[in-house]
C-alpha positions as a LaTeX table, in Angstrom:
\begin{tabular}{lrrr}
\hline
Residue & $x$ (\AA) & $y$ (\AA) & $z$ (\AA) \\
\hline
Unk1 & 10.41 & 25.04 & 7.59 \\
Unk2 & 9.52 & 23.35 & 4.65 \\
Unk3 & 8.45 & 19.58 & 4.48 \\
Unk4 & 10.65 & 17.38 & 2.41 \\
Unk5 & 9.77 & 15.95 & $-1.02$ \\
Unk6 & 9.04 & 12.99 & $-1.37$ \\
Unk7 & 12.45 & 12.25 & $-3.65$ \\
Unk8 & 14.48 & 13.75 & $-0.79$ \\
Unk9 & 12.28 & 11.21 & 1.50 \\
Unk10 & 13.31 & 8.18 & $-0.66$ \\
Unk11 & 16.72 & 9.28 & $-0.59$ \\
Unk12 & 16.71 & 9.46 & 3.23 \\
Unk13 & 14.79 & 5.94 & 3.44 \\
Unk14 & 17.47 & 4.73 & 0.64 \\
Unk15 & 20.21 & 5.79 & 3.77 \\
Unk16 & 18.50 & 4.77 & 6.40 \\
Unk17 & 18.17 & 1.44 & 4.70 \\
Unk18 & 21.67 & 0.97 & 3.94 \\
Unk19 & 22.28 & 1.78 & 7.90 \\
Unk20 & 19.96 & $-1.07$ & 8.76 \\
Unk21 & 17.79 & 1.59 & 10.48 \\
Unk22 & 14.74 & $-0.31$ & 9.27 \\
Unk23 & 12.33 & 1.04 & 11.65 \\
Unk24 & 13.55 & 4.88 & 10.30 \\
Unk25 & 12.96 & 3.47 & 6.77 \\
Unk26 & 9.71 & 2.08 & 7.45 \\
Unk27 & 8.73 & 5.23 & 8.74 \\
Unk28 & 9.83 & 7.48 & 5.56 \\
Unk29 & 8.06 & 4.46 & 3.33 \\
Unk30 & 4.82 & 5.33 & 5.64 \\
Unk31 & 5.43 & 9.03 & 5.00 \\
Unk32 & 5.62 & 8.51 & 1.18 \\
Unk33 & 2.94 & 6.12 & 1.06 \\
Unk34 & 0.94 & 8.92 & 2.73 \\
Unk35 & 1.94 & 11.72 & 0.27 \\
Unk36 & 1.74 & 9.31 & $-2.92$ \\
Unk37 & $-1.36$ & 11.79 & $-4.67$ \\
Unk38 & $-4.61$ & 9.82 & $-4.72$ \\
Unk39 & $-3.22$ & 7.71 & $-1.58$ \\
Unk40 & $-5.98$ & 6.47 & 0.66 \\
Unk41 & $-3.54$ & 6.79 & 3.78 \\
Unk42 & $-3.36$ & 9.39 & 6.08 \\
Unk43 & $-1.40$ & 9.86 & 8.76 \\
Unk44 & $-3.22$ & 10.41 & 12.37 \\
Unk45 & $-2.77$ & 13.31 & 14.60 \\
Unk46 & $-1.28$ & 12.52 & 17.53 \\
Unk47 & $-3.79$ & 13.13 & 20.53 \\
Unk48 & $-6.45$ & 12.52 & 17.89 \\
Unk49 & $-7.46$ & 9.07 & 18.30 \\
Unk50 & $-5.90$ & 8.56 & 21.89 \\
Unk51 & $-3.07$ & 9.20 & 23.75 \\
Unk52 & 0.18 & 9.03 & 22.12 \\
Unk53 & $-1.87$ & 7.46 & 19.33 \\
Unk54 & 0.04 & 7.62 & 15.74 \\
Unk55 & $-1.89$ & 4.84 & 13.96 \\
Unk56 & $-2.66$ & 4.69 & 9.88 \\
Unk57 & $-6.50$ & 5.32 & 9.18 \\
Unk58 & $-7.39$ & 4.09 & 5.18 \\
Unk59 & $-10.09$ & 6.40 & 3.73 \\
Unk60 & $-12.44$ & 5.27 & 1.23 \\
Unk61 & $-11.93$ & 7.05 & $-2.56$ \\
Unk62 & $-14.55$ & 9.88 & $-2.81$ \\
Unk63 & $-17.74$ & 8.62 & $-4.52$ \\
Unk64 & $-17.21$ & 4.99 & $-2.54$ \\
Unk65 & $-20.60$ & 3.74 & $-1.13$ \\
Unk66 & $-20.43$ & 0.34 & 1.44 \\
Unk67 & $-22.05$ & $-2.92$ & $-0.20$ \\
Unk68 & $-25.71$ & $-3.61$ & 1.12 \\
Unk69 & $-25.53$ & $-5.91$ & 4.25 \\
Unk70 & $-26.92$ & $-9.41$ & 3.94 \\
Unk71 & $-30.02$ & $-10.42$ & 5.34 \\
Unk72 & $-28.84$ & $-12.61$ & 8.35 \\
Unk73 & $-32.47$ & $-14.23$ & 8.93 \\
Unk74 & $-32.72$ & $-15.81$ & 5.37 \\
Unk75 & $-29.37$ & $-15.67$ & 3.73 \\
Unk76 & $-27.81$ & $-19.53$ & 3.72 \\
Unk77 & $-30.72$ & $-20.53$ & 5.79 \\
Unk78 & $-32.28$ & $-24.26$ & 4.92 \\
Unk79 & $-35.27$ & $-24.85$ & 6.79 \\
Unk80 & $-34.68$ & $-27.76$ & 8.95 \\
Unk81 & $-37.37$ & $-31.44$ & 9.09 \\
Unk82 & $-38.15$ & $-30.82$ & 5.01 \\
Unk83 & $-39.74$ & $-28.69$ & 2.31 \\
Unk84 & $-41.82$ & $-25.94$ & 3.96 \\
\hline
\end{tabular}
């Protein structure tokens, strides 16, 4: 079985919509955000992350590296009783 595109998705989320079926059409939208190429959603596998678990995960754009972590000790720090 094939898995729908995602214009036959908007189409159903278009329906579902006019049904007032919102949580079917937020759903789809989460389904096309996922397929969108160069999304940074994926969808979780269920059994993956938990039981019955079916939560969003973001993953960082390839060549993405964290920002250094502040120093906690000095950063914002004023000495206390005057200059030092």
């Amino acid at each position: 079985m094939a898995e729908p595109s995602i214009a036959e998705l908007q189409r159903a989320m278009a329906q579902a919509m006019d049904h007032e079926d919102y949580e079917e059409a937020a759903r789809l939208r989460d389904l096309i955000a996922a397929r969108q190429p160069g999304s940074m959603i994926r969808i979780q596998q269920p059994g993956q992350m938990g039981i019955g678990t079916d939560t969003q995960a973001v993953s960082p754009p390839a060549g993405w590296k964290p920002p250094p972590k502040p120093d906690l000790m000095t950063k914002g720090h004023k000495p206390r009783g005057g200059k030092r």
